[in-house]
N, C-alpha and C positions, 0 to 999 in steps of 0.2 A: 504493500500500500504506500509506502513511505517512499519507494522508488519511484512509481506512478504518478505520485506529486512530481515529485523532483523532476523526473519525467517532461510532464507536463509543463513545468515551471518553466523548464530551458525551452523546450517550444515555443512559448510564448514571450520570453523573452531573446530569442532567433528573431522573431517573427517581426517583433516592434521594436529592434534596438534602434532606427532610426529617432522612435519619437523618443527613448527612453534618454539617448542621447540630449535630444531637443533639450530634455526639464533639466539635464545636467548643471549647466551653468546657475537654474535657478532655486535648486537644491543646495550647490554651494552655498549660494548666498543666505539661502535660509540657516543653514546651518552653522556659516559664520556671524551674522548678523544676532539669529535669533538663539542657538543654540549652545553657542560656546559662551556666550556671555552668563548663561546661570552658574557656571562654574563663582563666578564672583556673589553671591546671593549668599558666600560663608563668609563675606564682610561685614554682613549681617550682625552676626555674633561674635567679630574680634573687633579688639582694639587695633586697628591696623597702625603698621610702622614698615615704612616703607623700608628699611635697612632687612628686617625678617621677611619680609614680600607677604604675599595671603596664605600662605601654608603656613610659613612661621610666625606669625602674627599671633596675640594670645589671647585664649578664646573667653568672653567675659558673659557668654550667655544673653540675656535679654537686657541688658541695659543700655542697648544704643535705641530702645524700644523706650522706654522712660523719656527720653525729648520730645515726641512726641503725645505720651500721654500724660504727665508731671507736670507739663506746665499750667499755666493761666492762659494761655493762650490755644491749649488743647479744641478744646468748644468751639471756641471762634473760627477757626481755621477749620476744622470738618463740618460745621453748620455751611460754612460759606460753599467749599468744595462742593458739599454734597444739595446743596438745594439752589446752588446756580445751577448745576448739570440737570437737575431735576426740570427747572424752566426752559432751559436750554434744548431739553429734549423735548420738552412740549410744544413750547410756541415756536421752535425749529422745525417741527414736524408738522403740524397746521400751517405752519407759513407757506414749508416748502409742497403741500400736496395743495395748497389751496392755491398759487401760482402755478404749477403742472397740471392742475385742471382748466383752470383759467387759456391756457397756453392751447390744451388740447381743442378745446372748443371754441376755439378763434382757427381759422381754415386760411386766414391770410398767410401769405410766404412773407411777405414785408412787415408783419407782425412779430412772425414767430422769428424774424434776422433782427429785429431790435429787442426782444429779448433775449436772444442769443448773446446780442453785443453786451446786455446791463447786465448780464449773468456773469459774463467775463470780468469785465472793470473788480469786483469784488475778490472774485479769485485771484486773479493775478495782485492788486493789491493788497490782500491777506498774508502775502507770501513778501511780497518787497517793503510798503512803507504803511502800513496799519497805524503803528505809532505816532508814526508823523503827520500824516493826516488827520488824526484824533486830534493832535495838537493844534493845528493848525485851525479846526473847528472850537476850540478849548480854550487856546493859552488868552491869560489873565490880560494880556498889554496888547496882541495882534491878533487875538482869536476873531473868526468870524461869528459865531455869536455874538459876542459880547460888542463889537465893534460895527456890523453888520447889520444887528437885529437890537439885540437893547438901547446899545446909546442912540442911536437916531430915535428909539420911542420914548427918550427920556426917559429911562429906565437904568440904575447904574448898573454896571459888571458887575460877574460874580465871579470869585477866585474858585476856580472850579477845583484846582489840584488841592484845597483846604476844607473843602465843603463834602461831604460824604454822602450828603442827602440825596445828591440825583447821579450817584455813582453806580448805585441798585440797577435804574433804567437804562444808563448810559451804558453799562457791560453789556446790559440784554439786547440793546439796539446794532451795537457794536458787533454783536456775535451774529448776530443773526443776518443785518448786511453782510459780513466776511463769510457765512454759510450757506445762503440761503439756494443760491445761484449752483453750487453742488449739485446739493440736494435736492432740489425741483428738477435737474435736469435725470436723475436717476427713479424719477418717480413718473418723471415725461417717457423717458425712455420706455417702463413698466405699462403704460397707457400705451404708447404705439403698438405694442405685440396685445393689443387688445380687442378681436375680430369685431368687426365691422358690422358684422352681420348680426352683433349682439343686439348694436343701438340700434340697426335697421328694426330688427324685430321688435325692439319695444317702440320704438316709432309706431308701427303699423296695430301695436297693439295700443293706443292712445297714451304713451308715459310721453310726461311735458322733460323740460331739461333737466329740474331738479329730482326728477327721478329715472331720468337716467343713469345721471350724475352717481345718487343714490342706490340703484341696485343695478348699476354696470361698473359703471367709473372704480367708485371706493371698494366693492369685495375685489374688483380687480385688482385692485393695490395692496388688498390684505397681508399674503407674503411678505412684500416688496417692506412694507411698513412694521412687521413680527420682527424680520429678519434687521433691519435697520435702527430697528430699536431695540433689539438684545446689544447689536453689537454696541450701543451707548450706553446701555446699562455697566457693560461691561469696563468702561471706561469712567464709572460715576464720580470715583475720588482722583482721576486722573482731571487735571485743569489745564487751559490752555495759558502756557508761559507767556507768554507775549500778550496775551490779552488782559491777565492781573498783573504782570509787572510792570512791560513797559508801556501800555495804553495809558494807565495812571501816573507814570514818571517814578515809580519807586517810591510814593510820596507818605510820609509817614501820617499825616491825619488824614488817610486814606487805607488802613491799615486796616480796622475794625470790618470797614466793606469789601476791600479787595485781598486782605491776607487768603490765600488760600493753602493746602498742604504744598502743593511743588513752590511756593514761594516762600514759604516760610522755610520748607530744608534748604532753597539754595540761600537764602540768608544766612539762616545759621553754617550754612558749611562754608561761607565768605569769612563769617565772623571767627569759627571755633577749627573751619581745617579738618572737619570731622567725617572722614568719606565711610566712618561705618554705621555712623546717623542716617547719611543719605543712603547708604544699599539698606538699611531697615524701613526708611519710608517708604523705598520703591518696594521692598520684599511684601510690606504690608499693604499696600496699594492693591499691586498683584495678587495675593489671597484673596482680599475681598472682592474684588473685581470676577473674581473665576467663583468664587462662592455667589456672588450675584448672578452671574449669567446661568451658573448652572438650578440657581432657584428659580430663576425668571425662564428659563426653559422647562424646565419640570412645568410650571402651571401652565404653560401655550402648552404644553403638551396635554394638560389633561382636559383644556378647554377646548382647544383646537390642532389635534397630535398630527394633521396633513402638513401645518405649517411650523412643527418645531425646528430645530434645527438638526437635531438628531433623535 
């Protein structure tokens, strides 16, 4: 029996070594990328010193865990983490399927090339000058806000980088322009493979747009929306660096609203040099993350097991 496999096994890999070839290159990369790096996740539990390297390093158990949960600023930094992401998936995910609907039921080409165009502007500046542009909307002396819109209504400025009050809605606005344009076009995408002949048939059976929309459109997106949202779950205590650190400028009475977990360890590892702090926040990130997804899959599964993940 055990030959027969084996057997089998080389036939099959005879058969297809062109394509097995093909994934070579991208095998590698997973494997140096994503795989050799858990080798370091026992930085975790040493005091590392670069003189001993990570094997000889001495092993001090959970106390690079304690900076994280010790402090006063424990709370504040996982409240924040975890219920921007929580918004973030929400009104990311209405934004973007309600613009990809929008998209779909507009038949114009010169429509759908200027959202094509606004979709872009976001991504491509999400990735180069995010920060500066925020600024440039923002800053206290040449912001256009304040210089654009308040003081001509005789209204004074406001020091935006000292005020934490409209920091809340500014992240969410912020995030969701740098996202939005992704995401709707992956929900667009899920709409085109969506036969034609569905919405002909409720046509002819009297359903108006919004119930099209309603029982074509949105089950049809159901997958597309399971799948897209485990994988953010999975990422719930993960934050985006660039959008709590340097959207706000590092600003300290902006601490309370933008401190999040990846901002806070790279502070402390600026301030204290402690890279076994930081592989415990990432170690810890990464658990909960994988226990998230795997609980938020269990329940698609027992709600809707066509569309779990596995």
């Amino acid at each position: 029996m055990v030959k027969r496999k084996r057997g089998t096994f080389l036939k099959v890999v005879k058969r297809f070594w062109p394509l097995y070839l093909m994934t070579l290159p991208g095998l590698v990369y997973l494997f140096i990328n994503n795989y050799m790096p858990m080798f370091g996740l026992t930085l975790a539990f040493k005091q590392y010193n670069a003189r001993k390297g990570i094997l000889g390093s001495d092993f001090i158990g959970l106390k690079n865990f304690e900076f994280l949960f010790k402090t006063k600023d424990a709370w504040i930094i996982t409240r924040n983490t975890v219920v921007y992401n929580l918004v973030f998936i929400i009104l990311g995910t209405v934004f973007a399927i309600t613009v990809a609907i929008l998209l779909n039921e507009v038949r114009s080409a010169f429509a759908r090339k200027i959202y094509q165009t606004v979709t872009l502007i976001p991504f491509i500046v999400s990735i180069v000058v995010v920060s500066y542009l925020a600024n440039a909307f923002l800053s206290a002396d040449t912001g256009f806000i304040n210089k654009g819109i308040l003081e001509p209504l005789g209204k004074e400025g406001i020091s935006w980088y000292t005020t934490p009050g409209p920091w809340p809605v500014i992240l969410v606005l912020v995030n969701l322009w740098k996202n939005f344009g992704y995401n709707s076009i992956i929900y667009y995408a899920t709409l085109v493979g969506i036969s034609i002949e569905y919405y002909e048939a409720a046509v002819v059976d009297g359903a108006t747009r919004w119930q099209r929309i309603r029982y074509v459109t949105l089950p049809g997106l159901k997958a597309t929306i399971i799948t897209l949202t485990l994988m953010s779950i999975g990422k719930i205590f993960y934050s985006d660096f660039g959008l709590f650190y340097q959207v706000p400028m590092n600003s300290g009475p902006l601490f309370d609203v933008t401190n999040t977990i990846d901002t806070y360890v790279f502070r402390g590892l600026l301030q204290n040099n402690n890279i076994g702090m930081s592989a415990a926040a990432g170690f810890y990130q990464s658990i909960v993350g994988f226990v998230l997804v795997i609980t938020a899959n269990a329940i698609v599964k027992k709600i809707s097991p066509e569309n779990a993940l596995y």
